[in-house]
N, C-alpha and C positions, 0 to 999 in steps of 0.2 A: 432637556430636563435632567436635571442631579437626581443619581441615587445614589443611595446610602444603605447599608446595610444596619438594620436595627435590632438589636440582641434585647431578647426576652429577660432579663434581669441580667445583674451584675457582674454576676462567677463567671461567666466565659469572657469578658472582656480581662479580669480580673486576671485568670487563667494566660491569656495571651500578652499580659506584660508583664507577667514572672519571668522566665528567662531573660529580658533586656533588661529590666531590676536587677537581678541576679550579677550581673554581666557589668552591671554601674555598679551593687557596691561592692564586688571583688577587686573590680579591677582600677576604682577611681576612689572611691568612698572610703573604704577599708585604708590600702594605702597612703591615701591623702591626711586621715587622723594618723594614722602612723610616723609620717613624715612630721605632722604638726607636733605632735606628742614629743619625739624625738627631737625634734628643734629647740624645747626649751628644758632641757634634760644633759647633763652631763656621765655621759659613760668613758668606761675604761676600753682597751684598743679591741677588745674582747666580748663587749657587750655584758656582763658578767655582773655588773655592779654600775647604777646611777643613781646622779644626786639630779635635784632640782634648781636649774641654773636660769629660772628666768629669760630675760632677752639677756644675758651675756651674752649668747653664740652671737646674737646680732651685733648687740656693741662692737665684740670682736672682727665680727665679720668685716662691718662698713667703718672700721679702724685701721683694716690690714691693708697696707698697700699693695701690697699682691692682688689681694681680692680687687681694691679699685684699678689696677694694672689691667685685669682682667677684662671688667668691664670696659673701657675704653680698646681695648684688642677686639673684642665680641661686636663693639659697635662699628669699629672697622671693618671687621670680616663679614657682616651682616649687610654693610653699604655697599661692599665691595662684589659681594655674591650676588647682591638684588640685582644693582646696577648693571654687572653682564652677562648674567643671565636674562633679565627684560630687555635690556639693548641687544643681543643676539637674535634672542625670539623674536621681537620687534622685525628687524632686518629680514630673515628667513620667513618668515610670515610673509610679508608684501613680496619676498622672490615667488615665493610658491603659493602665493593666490595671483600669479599674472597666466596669462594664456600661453602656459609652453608642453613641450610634448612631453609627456613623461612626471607631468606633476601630482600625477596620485603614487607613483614610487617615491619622489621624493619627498612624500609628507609622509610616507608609511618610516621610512628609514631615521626621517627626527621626530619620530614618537619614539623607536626603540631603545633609547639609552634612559627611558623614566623607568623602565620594565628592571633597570638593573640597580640590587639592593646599595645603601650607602657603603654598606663595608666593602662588596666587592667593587665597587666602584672606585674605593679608595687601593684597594688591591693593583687593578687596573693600571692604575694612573702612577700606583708605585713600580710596579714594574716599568711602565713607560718615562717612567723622569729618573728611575735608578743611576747613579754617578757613573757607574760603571758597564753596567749591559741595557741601559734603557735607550730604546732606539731615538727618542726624544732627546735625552743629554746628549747623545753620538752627535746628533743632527746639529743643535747648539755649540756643543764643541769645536764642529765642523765649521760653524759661524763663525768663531773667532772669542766666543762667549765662553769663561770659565764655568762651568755649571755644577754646584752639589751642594743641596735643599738641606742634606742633611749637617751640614755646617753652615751655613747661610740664611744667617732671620730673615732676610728678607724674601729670598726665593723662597723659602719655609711656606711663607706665606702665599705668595704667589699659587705655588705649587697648591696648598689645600684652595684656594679659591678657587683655581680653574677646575680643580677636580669637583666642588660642591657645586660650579655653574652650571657645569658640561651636561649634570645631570639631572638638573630644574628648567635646561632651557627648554625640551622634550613638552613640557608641562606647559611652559607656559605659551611656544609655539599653539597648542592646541588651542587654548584661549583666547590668543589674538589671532590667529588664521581664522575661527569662529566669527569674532569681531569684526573683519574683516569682511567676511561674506553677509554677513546681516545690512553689510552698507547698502540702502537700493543704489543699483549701478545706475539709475538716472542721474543721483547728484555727480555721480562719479562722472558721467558721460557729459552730461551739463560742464564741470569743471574743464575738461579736455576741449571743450567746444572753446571754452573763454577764454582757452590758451594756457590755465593752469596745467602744468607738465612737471613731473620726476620731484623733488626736494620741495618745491612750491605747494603741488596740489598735495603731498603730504602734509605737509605743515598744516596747513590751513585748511584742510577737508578731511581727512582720516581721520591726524589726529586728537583732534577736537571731539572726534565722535568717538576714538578707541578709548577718551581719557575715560569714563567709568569704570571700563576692564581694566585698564593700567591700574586704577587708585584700586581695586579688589587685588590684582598679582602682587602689587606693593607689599601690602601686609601678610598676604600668602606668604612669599618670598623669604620675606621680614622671620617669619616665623619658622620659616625648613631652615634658614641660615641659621639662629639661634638654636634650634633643638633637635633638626634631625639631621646635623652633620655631621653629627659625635664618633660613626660609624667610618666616616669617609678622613677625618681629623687624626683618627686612632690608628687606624690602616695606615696610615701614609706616615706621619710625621710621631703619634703617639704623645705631644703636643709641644715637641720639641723643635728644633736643637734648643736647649734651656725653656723657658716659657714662649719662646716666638709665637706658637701657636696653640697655644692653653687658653681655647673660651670659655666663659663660662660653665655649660655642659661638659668640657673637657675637667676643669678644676672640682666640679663634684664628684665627678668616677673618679680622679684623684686622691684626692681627702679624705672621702669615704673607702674606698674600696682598695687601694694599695696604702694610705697611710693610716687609715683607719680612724680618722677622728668623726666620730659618728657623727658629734650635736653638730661640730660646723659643717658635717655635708648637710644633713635634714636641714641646716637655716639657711642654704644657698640655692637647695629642693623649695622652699617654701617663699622664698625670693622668687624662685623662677617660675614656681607654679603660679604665684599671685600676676608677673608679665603675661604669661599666656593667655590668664582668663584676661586681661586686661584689652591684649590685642584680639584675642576672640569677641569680648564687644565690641570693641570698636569696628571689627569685620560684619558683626551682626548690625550695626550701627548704619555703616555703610549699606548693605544688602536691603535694610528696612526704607530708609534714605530712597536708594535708586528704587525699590517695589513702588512705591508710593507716588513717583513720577508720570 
């Protein structure tokens, strides 16, 4: 039988989601008019003086070809992060739900790298691929490979991926090792009986059953590569060499905050804000979808 707790009139429930109001509109609400306001507003580098500029910042925006450079960089980076980071996790998940000794240390040990923030992450991973004292370039160098990110669009790149997967795949290990163990080992053990073995009985029996957690980490993924690698982007590359690694979130702390053009940071703020909510329904979409299964 359900209980529920029943409050004698309104004031105390009233009372008890003050703070979490409070907390939306300082920190979403407030800011969000802000950003909107600012987005069709033209000010000086200064803030000092604005006019009302309509959708120019947009016209401008989805006119520059920087800004559409960008976007096509962002969606790269964003394929490129989902992709090996769930391929990794994927992988390590089925090592470490098989029956071996020592497999509750090594699930404890790829949890540990979600625990570490994007910036230092990017720290990390700069020290480690540094041209000159990173044990990573030594190692590469030692290949036979010429190795420096910091002149080179392409390792540029490279370089901020592996550093934004290394630290998602943590995450999403957790949620298909999860997936994994929800399988009843009947079907699993039925499949081994039939002869399905190793790449086969994956194919055709996991993954089929893992595909609703995969289509949820997709858009998860989808969304830590677009907006919270800004930290790990800055750290390392600062979004360079030239634009190599300037996505989107890199080009607003840009714009705004070293070149100072307010209107067109707030209209690439409200670009990106309106992506978010978009791939948030679609995750609530998904999540409502599989409830109702």
């Amino acid at each position: 039988m359900e209980r529920r707790t029943i409050f004698p009139g309104w004031t105390t429930p009233a009372l008890l989601l003050v703070p979490q109001m409070a907390l939306t509109v300082l920190l979403f609400l407030w800011p969000t008019a802000v950003a909107v306001r600012a987005s069709v507003m033209r000010a000086d580098p200064f803030g000092l003086s604005e006019t009302f500029a309509g959708l120019d910042n947009f016209t401008a925006l989805f006119t520059d070809p920087l800004y559409l450079a960008a976007i096509g960089r962002t969606l790269v980076f964003c394929g490129a992060v989902t992709g090996l980071a769930l391929g990794l996790a994927v992988l390590l998940a089925v090592f470490a739900d098989a029956d071996i000794r020592g497999r509750g240390a090594y699930r404890a040990a790829l949890v540990w790298p979600y625990a570490v923030a994007p910036a230092a992450a990017g720290v990390i991973w700069a020290l480690l691929l540094h041209p000159q004292i990173g044990g990573v370039a030594g190692l590469l160098k030692h290949l036979g490979i010429a190795w420096n990110y910091k002149l080179n669009d392409t390792q540029a790149m490279i370089a901020v991926v592996g550093a934004s997967a290394w630290r998602q795949v943590s995450y999403n290990f957790i949620f298909v090792l999860a997936g994994l163990q929800s399988i009843p080992r009947t079907i699993i053990d039925a499949a081994r009986m039939d002869g399905a073995r190793g790449w086969r009985r994956f194919r055709t029996i996991l993954l089929p059953m893992l595909a609703p957690t995969l289509a949820f980490l997709v858009v998860v993924n989808l969304v830590y590569s677009a907006f919270e690698t800004f930290g790990t982007i800055e750290a390392l590359t600062q979004g360079g060499p030239g634009r190599a690694t300037q996505t989107l979130m890199v080009k607003v702390y840009r714009d705004g905050v070293v070149n100072l053009d307010l209107g067109a940071s707030a209209a690439q703020s409200v670009v990106l804000m309106a992506l978010v909510m978009g791939l948030t329904a679609l995750q609530f979409h998904f999540l409502r979808r599989r409830g109702e299964r």
